[in-house]
C-alpha positions as MATLAB code, in Angstrom:
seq = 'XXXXXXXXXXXXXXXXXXXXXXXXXXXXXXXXXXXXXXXXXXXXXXXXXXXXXXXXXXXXXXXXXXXXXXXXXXXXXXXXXXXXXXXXXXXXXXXXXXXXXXXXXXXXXXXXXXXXXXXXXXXXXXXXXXXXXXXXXXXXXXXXX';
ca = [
     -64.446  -54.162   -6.110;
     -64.580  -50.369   -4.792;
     -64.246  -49.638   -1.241;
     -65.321  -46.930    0.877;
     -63.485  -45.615    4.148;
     -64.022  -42.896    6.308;
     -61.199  -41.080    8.477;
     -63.087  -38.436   10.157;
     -64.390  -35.427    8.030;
     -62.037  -37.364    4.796;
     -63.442  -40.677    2.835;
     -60.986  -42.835    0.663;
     -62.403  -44.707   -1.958;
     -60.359  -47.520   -2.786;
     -61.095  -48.788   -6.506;
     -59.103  -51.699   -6.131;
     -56.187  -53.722   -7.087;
     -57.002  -55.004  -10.396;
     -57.696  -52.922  -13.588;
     -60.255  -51.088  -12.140;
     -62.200  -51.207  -15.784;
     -65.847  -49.698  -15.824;
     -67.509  -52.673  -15.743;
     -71.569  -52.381  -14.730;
     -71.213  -53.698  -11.494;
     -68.237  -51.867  -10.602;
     -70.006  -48.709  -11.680;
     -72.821  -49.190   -9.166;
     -70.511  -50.113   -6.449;
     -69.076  -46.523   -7.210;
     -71.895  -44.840   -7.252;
     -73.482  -46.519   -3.999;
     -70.219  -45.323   -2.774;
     -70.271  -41.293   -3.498;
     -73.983  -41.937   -2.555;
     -72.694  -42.750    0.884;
     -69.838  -39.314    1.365;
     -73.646  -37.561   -0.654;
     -75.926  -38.479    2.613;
     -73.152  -37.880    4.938;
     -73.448  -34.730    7.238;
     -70.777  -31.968    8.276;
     -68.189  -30.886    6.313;
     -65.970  -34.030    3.880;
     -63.581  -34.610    1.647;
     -63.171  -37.597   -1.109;
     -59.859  -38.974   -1.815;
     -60.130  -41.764   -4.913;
     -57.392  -43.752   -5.246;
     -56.104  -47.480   -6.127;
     -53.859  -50.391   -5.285;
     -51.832  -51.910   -7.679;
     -50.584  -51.381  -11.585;
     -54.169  -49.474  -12.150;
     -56.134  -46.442  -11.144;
     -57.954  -47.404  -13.730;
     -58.059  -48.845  -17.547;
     -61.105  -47.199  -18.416;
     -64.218  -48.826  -20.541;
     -65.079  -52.563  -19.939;
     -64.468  -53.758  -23.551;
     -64.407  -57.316  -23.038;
     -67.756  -57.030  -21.001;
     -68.797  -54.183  -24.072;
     -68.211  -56.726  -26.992;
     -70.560  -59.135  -25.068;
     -72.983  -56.906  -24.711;
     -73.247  -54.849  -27.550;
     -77.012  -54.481  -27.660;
     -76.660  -52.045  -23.781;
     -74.321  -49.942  -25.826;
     -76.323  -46.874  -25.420;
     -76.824  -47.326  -21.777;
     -73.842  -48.790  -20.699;
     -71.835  -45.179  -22.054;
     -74.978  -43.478  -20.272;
     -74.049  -44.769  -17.341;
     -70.303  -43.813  -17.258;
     -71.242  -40.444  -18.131;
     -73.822  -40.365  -15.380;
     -70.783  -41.332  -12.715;
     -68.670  -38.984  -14.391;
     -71.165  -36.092  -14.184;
     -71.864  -37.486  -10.499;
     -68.305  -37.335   -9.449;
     -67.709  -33.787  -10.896;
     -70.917  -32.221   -9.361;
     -70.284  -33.814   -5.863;
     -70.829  -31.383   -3.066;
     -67.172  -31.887   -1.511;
     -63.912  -31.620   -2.508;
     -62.486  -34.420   -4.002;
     -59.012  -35.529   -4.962;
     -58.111  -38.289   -7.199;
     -54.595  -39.276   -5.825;
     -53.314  -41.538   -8.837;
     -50.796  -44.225   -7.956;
     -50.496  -46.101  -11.197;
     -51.918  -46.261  -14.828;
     -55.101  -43.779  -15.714;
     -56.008  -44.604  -19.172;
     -59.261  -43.649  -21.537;
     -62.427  -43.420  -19.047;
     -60.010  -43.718  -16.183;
     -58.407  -40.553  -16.959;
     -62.082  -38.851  -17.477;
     -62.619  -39.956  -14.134;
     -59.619  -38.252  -12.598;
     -60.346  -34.915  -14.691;
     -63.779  -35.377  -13.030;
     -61.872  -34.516   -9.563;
     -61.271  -31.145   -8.103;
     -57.581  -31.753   -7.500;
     -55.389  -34.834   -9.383;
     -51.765  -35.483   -7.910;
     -49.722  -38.456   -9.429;
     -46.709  -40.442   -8.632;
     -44.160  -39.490  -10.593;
     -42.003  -42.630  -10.318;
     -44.775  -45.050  -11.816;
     -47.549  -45.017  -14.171;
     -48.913  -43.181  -17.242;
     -51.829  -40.777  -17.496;
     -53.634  -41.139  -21.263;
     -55.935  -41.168  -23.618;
     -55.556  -43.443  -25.894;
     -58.724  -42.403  -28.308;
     -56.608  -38.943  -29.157;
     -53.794  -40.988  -30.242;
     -55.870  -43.440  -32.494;
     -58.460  -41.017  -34.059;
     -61.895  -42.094  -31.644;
     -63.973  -39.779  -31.220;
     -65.291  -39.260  -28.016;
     -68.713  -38.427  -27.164;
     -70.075  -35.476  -26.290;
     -69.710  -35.214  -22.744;
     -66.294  -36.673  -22.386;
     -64.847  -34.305  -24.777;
     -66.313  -31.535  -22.078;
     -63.967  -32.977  -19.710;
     -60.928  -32.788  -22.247;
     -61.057  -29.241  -22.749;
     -59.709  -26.040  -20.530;
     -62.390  -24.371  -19.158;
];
């Protein structure tokens, strides 16, 4: 599960060591997170990062397929951490150590700055290469501008 740090004026949230997929409960341990750099006072940074193979594999679709009837609210959710992450009043930096796929890379595009190893890992969006469409509000992240 997510982590939160705090190094002076800079936080690190750690999304952990696993796949780091967007599962419900990882989502709200995210958000209680950037609620936590939200309340804090004087001037902050965010630095999101990840141990492992992983920033992050995007979309929970094993938890998805069991759940099919939260559909709707399960991709209103993501957007909503999305949306939270790219409106946050500091700067943020997604430094990305390993794999970003599908909502993972959203995530990182959500960031003000992204810098990746260049040794390890792919950045990608796998719905581009396979013809899914995305939804409204991720395909706002997608595009310059």
């Amino acid at each position: 599960m997510p982590t939160l740090d705090r190094q002076d004026a800079v936080f690190l949230l750690e999304l952990g060591d696993g796949e780091n997929r967007f599962h419900p409960d990882w989502i709200a341990s995210v958000d209680a997170a950037l609620e936590q750099v939200e309340q804090a006072e004087g001037p902050r940074a965010l630095v999101t990062t990840a141990s492992g193979k992983f920033f992050s594999n995007g979309l929970d679709l094993d938890w998805l397929s069991g759940h099919s009837d939260q559909h709707e609210s399960y991709i209103l959710g993501v957007h909503r951490l999305l949306a939270r992450v790219l409106a946050l009043p500091v700067i943020t930096v997604a430094a990305l150590q390993g794999h970003t796929f599908a909502a993972g890379a959203m995530l990182s595009l959500a960031h003000d700055f992204r810098v990746m190893r260049a040794d390890r890992g792919f950045w990608c969006l796998p719905e581009a290469d396979i013809g899914l469409p995305f939804t409204r509000g991720m395909s706002r992240w997608c595009r310059p501008g």
